[in-house]
VOVEXZA-918710 format. One line per field, with one value per residue (C-alpha): x, y, z; residue in three letters; residue number from 1. Coordinates in pm, 1 decimal, always signed. Each point is the difference from the previous one (the first is absolute). Layout:
xx c(X; ...)
yy c(Y; ...)
zz c(Z; ...)
resn c(ALA; ...)
resi c(NUM; ...)
END
This chain:
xx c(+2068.5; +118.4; -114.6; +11.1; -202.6; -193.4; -266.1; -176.6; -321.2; -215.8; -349.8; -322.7; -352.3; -280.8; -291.8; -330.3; -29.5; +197.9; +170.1; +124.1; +204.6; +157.9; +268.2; -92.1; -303.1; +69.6; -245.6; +285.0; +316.6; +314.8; +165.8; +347.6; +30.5; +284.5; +92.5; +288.3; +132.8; +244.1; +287.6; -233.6; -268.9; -264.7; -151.2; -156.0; -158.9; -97.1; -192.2; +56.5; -214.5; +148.8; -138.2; +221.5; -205.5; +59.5; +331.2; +176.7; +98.7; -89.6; +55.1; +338.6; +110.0; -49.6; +91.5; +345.9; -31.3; -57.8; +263.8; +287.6; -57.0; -261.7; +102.9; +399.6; -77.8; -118.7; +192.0; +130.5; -190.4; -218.7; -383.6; -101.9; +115.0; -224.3; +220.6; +317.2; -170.2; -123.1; +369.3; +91.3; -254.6; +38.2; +315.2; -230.7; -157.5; -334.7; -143.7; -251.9; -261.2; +283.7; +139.7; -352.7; -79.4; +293.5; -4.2; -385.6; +93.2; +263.3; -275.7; -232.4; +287.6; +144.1; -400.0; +13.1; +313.2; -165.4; -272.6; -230.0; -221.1; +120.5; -251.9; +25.4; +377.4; -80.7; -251.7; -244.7; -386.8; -173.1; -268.1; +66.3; -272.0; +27.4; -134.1; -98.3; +163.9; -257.0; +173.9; -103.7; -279.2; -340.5; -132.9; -324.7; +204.6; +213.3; -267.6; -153.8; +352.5; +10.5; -317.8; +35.7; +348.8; -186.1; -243.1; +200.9; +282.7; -137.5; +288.9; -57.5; +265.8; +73.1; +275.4; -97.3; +205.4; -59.0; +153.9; -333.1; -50.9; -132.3; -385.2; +72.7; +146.2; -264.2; -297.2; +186.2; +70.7; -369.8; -102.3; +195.2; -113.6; -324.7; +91.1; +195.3; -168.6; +40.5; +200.3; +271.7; +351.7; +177.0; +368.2; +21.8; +369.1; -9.8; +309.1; +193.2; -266.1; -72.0; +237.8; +154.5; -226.3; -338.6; +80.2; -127.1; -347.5; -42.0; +114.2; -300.1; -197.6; +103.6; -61.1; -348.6; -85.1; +89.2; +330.4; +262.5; +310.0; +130.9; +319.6; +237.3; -278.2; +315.1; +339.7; +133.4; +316.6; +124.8; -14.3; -152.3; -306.6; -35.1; +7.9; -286.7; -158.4; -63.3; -46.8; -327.2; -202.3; -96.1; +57.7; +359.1; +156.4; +138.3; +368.3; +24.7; +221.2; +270.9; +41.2; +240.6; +197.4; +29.3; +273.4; -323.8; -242.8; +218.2; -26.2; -344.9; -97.9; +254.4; -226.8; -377.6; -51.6; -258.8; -34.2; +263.6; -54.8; +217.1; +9.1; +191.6; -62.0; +197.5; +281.3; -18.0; -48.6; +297.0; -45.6; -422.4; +84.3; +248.1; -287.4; -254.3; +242.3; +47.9; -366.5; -24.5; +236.1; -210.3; -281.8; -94.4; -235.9; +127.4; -193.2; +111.5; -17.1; -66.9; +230.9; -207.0; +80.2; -142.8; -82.1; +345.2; +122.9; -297.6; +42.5; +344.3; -59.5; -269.6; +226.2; +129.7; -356.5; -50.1; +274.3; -104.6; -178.0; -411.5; +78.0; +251.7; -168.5; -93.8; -290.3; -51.9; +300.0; -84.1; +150.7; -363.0; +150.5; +20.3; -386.1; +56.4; +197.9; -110.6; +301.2; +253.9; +308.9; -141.6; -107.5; -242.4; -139.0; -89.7; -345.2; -177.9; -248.8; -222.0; +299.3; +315.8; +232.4; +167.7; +315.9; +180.2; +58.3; +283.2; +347.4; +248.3; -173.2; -3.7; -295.1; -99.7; +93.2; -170.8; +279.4; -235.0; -140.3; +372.3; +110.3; -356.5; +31.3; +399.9; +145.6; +323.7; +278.1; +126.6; -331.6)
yy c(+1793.4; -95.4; -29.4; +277.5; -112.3; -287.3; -113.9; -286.0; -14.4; -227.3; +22.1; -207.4; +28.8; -151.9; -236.8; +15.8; -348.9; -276.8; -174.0; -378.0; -69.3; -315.3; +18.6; +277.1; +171.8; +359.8; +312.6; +230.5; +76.6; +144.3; +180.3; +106.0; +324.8; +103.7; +369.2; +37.2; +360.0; +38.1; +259.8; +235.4; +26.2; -272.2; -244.5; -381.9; -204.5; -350.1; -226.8; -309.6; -248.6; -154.9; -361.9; -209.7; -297.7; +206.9; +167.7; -214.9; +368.5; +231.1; +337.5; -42.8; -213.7; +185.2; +319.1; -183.2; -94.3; +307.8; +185.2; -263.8; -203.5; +191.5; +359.1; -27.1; -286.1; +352.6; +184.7; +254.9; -184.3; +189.5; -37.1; +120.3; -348.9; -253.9; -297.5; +142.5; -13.5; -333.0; -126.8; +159.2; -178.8; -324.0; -54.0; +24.3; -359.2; -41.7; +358.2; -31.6; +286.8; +226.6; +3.2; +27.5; +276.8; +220.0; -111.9; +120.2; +313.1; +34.7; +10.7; +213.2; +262.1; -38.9; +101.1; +223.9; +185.1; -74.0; +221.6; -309.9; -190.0; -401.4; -101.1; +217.3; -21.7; -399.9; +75.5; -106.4; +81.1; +225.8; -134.3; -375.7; -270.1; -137.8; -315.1; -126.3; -247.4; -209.2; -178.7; -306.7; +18.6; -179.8; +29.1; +202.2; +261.6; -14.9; +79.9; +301.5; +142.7; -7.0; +147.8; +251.2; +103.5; -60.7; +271.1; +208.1; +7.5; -115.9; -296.0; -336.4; -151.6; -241.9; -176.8; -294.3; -170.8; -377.8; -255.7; -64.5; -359.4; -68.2; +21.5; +300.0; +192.7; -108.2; +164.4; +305.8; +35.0; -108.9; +293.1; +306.0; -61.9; +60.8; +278.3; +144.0; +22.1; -297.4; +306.2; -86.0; -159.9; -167.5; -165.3; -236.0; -32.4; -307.2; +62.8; -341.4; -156.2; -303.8; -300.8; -25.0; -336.3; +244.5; +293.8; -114.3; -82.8; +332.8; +151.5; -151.0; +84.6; +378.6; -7.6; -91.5; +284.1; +229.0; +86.7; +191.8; -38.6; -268.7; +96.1; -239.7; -249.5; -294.5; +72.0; +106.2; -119.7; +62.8; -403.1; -221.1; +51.5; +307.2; -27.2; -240.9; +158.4; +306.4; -195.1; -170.3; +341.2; +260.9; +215.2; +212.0; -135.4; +336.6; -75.0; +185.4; -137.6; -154.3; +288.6; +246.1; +61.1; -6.8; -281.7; -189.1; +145.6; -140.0; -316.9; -17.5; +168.0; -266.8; -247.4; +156.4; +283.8; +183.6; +271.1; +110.3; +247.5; +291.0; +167.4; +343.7; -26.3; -309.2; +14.9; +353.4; +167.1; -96.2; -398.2; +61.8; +129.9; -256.0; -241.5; +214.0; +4.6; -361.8; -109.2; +228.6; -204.9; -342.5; +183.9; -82.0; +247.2; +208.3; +44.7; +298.7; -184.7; +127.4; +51.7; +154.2; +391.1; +255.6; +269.2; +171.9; -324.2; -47.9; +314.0; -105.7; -370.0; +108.7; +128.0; -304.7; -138.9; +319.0; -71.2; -370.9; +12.8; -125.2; -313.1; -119.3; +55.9; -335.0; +209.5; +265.0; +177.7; -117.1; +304.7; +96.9; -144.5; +404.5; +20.2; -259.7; +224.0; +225.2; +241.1; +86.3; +251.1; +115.0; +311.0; -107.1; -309.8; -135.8; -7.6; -301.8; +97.9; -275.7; -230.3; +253.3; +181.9; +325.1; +69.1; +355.6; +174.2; +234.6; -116.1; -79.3; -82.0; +287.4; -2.2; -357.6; -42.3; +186.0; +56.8; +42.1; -341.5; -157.2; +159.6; -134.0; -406.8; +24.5; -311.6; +79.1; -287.5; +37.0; -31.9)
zz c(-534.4; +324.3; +372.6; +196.7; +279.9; +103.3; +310.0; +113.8; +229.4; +116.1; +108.8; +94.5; -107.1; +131.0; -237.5; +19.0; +63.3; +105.4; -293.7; -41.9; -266.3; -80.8; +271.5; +212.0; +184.8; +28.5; +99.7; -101.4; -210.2; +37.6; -367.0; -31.4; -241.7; -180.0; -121.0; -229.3; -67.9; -315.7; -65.8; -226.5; +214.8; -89.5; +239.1; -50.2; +254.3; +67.6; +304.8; +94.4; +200.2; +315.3; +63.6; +120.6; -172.9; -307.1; -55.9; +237.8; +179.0; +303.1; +57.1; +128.4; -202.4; -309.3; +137.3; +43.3; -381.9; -126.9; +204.3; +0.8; -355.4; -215.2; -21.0; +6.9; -331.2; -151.8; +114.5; -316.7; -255.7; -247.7; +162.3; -328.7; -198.1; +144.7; -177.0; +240.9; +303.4; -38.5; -101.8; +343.7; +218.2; -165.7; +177.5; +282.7; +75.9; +169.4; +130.5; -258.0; +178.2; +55.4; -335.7; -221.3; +257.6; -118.1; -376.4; -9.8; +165.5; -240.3; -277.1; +194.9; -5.4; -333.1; -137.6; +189.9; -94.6; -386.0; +134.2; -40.3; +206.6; -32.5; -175.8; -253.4; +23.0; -63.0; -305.5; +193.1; +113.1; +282.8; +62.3; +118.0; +58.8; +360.2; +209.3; +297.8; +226.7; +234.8; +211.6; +164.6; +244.1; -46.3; -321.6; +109.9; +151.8; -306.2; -271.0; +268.2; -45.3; -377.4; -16.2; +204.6; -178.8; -377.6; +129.1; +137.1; -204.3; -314.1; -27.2; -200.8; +46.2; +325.1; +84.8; +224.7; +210.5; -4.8; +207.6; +248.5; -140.3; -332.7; +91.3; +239.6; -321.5; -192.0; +211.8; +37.2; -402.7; -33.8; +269.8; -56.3; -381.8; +115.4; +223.9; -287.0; -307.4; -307.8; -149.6; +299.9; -147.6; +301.6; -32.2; +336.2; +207.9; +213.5; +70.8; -67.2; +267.8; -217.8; -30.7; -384.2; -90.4; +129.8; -232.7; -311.3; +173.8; +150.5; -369.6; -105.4; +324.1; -97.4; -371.4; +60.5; +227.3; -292.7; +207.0; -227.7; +112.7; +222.2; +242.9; +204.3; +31.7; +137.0; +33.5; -333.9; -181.5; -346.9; -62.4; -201.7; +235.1; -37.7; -324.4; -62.7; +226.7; -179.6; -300.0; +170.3; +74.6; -219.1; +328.6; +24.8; +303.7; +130.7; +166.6; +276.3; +281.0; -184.6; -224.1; +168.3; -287.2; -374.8; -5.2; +199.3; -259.7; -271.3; +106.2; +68.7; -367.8; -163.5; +171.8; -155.9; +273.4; -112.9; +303.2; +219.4; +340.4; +1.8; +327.7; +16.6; +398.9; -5.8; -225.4; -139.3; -264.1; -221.9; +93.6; -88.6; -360.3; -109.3; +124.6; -211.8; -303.1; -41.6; +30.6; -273.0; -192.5; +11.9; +2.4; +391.5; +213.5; +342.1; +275.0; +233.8; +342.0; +346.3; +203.8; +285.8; -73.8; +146.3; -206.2; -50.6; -87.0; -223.2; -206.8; -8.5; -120.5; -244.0; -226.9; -115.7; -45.3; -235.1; -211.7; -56.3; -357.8; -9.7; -211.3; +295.6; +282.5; +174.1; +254.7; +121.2; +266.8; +347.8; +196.4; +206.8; +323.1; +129.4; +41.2; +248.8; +207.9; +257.4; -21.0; -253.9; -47.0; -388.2; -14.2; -211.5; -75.8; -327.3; -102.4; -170.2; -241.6; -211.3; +103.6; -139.7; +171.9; -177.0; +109.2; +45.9; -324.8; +189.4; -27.6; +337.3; +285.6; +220.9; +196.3; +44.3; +351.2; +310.8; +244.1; +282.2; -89.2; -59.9; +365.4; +164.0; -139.7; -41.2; +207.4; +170.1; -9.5; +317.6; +194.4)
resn c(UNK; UNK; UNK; UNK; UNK; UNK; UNK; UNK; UNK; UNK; UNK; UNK; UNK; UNK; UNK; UNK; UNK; UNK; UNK; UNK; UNK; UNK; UNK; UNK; UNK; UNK; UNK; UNK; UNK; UNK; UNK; UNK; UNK; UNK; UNK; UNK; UNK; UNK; UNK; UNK; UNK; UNK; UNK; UNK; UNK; UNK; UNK; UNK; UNK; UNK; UNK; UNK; UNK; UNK; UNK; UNK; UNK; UNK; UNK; UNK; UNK; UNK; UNK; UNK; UNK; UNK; UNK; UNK; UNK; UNK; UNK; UNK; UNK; UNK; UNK; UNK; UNK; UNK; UNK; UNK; UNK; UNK; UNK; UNK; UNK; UNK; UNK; UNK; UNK; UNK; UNK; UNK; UNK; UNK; UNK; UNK; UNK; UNK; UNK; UNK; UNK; UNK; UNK; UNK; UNK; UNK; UNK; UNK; UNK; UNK; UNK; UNK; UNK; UNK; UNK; UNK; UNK; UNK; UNK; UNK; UNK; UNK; UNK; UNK; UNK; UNK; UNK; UNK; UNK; UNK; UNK; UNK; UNK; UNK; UNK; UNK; UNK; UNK; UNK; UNK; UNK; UNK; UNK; UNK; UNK; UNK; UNK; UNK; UNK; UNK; UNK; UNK; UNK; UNK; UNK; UNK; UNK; UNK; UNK; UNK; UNK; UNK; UNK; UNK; UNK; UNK; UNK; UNK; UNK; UNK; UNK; UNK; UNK; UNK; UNK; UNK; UNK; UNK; UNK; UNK; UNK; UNK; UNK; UNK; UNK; UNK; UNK; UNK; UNK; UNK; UNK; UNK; UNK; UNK; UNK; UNK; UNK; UNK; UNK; UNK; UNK; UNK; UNK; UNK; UNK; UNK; UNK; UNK; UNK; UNK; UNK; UNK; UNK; UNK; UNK; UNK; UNK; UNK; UNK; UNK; UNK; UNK; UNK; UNK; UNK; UNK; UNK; UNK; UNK; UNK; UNK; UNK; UNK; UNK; UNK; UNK; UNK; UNK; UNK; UNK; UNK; UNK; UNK; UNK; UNK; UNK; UNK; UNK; UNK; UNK; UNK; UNK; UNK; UNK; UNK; UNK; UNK; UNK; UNK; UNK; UNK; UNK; UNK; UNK; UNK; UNK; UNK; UNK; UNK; UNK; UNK; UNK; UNK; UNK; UNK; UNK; UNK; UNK; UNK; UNK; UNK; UNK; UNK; UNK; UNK; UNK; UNK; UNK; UNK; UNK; UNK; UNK; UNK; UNK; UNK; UNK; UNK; UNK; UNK; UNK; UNK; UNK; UNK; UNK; UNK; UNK; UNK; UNK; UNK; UNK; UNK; UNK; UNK; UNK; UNK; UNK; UNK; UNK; UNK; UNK; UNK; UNK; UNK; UNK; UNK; UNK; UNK; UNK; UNK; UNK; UNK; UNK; UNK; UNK; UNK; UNK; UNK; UNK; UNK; UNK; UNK; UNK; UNK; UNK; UNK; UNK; UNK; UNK; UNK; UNK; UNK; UNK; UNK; UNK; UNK; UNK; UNK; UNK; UNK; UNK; UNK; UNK; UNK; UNK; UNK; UNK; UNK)
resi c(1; 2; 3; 4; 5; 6; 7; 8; 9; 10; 11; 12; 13; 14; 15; 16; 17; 18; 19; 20; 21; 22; 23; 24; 25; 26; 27; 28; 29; 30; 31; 32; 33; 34; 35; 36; 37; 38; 39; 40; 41; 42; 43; 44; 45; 46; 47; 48; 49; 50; 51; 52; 53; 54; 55; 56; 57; 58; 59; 60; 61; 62; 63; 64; 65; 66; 67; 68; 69; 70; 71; 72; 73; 74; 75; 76; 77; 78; 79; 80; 81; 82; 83; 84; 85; 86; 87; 88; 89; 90; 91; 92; 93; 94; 95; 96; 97; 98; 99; 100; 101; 102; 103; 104; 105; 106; 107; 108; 109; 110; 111; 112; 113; 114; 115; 116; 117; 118; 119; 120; 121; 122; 123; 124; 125; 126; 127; 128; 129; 130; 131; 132; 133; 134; 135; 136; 137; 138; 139; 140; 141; 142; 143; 144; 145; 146; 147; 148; 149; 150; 151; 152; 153; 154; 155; 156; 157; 158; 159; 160; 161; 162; 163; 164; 165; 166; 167; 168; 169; 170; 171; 172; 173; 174; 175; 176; 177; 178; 179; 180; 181; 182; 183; 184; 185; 186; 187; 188; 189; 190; 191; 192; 193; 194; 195; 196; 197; 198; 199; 200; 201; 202; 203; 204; 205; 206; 207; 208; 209; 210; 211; 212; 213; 214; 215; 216; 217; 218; 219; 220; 221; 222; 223; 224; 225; 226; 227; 228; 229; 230; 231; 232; 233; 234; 235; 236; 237; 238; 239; 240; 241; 242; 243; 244; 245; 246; 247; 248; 249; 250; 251; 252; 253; 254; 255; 256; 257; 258; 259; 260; 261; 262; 263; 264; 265; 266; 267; 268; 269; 270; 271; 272; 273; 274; 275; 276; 277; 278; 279; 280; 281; 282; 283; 284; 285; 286; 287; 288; 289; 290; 291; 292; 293; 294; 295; 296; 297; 298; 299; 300; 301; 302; 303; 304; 305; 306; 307; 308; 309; 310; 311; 312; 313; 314; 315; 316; 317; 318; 319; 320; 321; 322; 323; 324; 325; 326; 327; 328; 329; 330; 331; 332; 333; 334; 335; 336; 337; 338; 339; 340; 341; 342; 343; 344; 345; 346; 347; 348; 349; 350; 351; 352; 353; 354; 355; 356; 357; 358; 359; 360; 361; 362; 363; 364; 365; 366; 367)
END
């Protein structure tokens, strides 16, 4: 199974609301999307989000990738053996975004040529348990956003992000529990916003407030730090920004990891699954991180979370950044229901884009 044919497009959709991350305030986001066409007629897609603060890339710059380093690696090999097309990007350094993009739509098209959704081709679930992200804003406005989205959505799961000062996280924990229900689970992401000798402190500070999962709460290193670290909480410290790969999974498992973040929006879906398989192997927990889809890239992402087995799942997948969009390019977008989303049951992925949509938000490089 070879390529045929391939594009790239970019577009930009708006949020509903400003958003401040960690490194970046933002009230909209650009996504690259990536169609691959093979020799017998199947096709596999894949988005990518463009944040410079992110991926390290802009539109131009990984439009160069893709046409003068990522697609001639390919070039010939089999799309159909996942192990062969990794070989022939890992001559490739760095271009991290651009390679995971066309490794997961290497998998979207090999299902579908199987006649299989991915998840299914994976073994894995339809229906998938999602979360919430709250990002940081004051902790009243907060716990009116999680329950609005527990009622109208009927999700339990929140992923807070920390990193407001230790009291500051503590009121909002303290309010959105109360906005939420006591039934509420909440893993907290501060981010690495707390200095290595405060972490163990605000480990406590979380396991008190009932939190369940506890992710980049100081810079993370697989060290002897780390290591008593997670030895002093009963809490998984979820690894999420030093974990890019499995070689840095490995070293954080060897050193008592006992949750990793996998994000197929990051490092695609080949890097995600080695990540998955060897937290399997110590017995560690994966956590399906956002990566700020929208909602093709969310019922693109989701499949990995589906194929992650109940026992290893460190929370709930956090792809429900699309409802904070005002536009999208999906034809149709998922639907939450008493906090699961079920993804298609048809094989390929014809369909899932609206052209007009794609030709109204596209972004054109030369502008």
């Amino acid at each position: 199974m070879k390529i045929a044919r391939w594009s790239l497009d970019f577009y930009r959709l708006a949020y509903r609301d400003r958003i401040v991350w960690a490194n970046a305030i933002e009230d909209a986001g650009v996504y690259a999307l990536l169609r691959l066409e093979s020799d017998d007629g199947f096709a596999g897609l894949a988005e990518g989000t463009v944040k410079a603060t992110w991926s390290g890339v802009s539109p131009a710059s990984l439009s160069a990738a893709f046409r003068d380093l990522i697609m001639p690696a390919v070039h010939g090999t089999d799309l159909a053996d996942a192990q062969a097309v990794h070989q022939a990007l890992a001559a490739l350094p760095e271009n991290r975004l651009a390679k995971g993009m066309l490794e997961t739509a290497c998998w979207m098209l090999a299902a579908a040529r199987a006649e299989q959704p991915l998840w299914q081709y994976w073994g894995g679930t339809q229906e998938v348990e999602v979360s919430w992200t709250l990002t940081r804003r004051p902790p009243g406005i907060m716990a009116r956003e999680a329950a609005e989205v527990a009622s109208r959505h009927g999700i339990r799961a929140f992923k807070v992000k920390g990193g407001q000062g230790m009291d500051i996280d503590r009121q909002a924990l303290r309010a959105i529990r109360r906005a939420a229900g006591d039934d509420a689970v909440f893993s907290v992401d501060a981010n690495s916003a707390y200095g290595r000798d405060e972490a163990a402190a605000y480990l406590r500070l979380l396991s008190d407030e009932g939190v369940q999962a506890a992710e980049d709460p100081c810079p993370l290193c697989p060290d002897a730090h780390f290591e008593a670290l997670q030895q002093s909480t009963p809490l998984p410290i979820i690894v999420d920004r030093s974990c890019t790969t499995a070689a840095d999974a490995a070293l954080f498992l060897e050193r008592g990891a006992r949750a990793l973040s996998a994000k197929p929006g990051r490092v695609g879906m080949t890097e995600a699954m080695a990540i998955g398989s060897l937290a399997r192997q110590y017995g560690a927990g994966v956590a399906t991180g956002i990566y700020a889809e929208s909602a093709l890239g969310t019922l693109i992402n989701l499949q990995q979370a589906a194929a992650v087995p109940a026992k290893h799942c460190a929370f709930p997948a956090e792809q429900t950044f699309f409802l904070g969009l005002t536009e999208q390019i999906a034809a149709q977008q998922p639907v939450i229901r008493q906090g699961r989303i079920e993804l298609p049951a048809a094989p390929g992925v014809e369909g899932w884009i609206d052209p007009e949509h794609l030709a109204r938000y596209r972004l054109r490089l030369d502008a």
